[in-house]
C-alpha positions in Angstrom: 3.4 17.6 25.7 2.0 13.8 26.0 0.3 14.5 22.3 3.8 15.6 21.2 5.3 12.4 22.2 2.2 10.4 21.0 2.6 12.1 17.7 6.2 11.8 16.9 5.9 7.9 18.0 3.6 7.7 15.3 5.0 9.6 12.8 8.5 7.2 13.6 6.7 4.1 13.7 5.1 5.4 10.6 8.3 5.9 8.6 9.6 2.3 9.9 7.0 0.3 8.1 7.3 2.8 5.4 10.9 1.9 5.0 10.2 -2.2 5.7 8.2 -2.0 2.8 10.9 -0.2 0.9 13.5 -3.0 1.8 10.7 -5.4 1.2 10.4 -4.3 -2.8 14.0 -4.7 -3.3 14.5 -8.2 -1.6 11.6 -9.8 -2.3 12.5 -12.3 -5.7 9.0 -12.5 -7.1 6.4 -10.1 -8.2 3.6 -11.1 -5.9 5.9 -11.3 -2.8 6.7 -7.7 -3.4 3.2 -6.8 -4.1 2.4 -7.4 -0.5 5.4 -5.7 0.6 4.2 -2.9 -1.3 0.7 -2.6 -0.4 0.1 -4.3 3.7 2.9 -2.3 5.4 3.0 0.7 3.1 -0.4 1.1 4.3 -0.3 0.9 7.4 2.8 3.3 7.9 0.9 6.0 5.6 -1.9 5.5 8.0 0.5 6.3 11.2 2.2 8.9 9.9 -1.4 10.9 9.0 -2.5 9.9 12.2 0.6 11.6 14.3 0.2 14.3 11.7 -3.4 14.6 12.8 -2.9 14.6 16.5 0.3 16.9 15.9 -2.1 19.7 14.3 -5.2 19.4 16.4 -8.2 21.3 15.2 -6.5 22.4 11.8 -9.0 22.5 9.1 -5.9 20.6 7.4 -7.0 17.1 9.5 -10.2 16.9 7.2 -7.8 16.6 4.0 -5.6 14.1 5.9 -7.9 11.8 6.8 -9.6 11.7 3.1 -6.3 11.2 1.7 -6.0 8.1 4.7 -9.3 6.7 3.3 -8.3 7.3 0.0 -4.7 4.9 0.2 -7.5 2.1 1.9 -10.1 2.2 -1.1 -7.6 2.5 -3.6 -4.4 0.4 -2.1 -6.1 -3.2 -2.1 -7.5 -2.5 -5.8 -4.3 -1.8 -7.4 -2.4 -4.7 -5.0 -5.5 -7.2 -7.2 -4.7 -5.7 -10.5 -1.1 -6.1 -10.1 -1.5 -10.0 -8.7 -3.9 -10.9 -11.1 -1.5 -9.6 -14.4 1.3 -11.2 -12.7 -0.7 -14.5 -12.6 -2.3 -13.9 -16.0 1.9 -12.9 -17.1 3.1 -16.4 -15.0 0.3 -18.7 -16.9 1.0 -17.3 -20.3 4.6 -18.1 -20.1 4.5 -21.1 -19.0 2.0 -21.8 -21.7 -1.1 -22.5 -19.9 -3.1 -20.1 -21.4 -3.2 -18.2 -24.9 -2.3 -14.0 -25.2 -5.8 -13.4 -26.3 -6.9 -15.2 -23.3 -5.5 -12.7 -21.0 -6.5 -9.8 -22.3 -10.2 -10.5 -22.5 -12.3 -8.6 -20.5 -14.9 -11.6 -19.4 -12.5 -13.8 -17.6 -12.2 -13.3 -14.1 
């Protein structure tokens, strides 16, 4: 019964951040503002809800693949958040004229 309860406040807090990050992609003005909307608490609710889905199914040989896919969104998650910033900042530079279309898409520049 208290797992229940533990699990479905999870799985709701879950959803919340889930859906603040949601909101936070279609407010946001700028590309890098909702990068971080998309990535910190889209994360973190993911993480919640595979948690309460965890403590929800107990021993299930299904909590093994929930908890690679929960390591999977943190390995992959800030990779693709610094790939999107960095274009965006390569994208920003470029128009304002700062730096030259070859430069940005060659691979020795960091």
């Amino acid at each position: 019964m208290i797992i229940d309860i533990i699990s479905a406040t999870l799985l709701l807090i879950g959803c919340l951040m889930a859906v603040t990050a949601a909101i936070g992609l279609v407010r946001f003005p700028d590309t890098l503002s909702r990068m971080h909307a998309a990535t910190k608490p889209q994360t973190f609710g993911l993480l919640l809800i595979l948690l309460g889905a965890v403590l929800r199914l107990g021993d299930n040989v299904d909590s093994g693949m929930l908890v690679l896919a929960g390591l999977f969104a943190l390995i992959t998650a800030p990779v693709v958040a610094h790939r999107i910033g960095r274009l965006a900042y390569q994208e920003q530079r470029a128009r304002d004229g700062l730096i030259d279309q070859r430069d940005m898409e060659s691979p020795d520049r960091d």
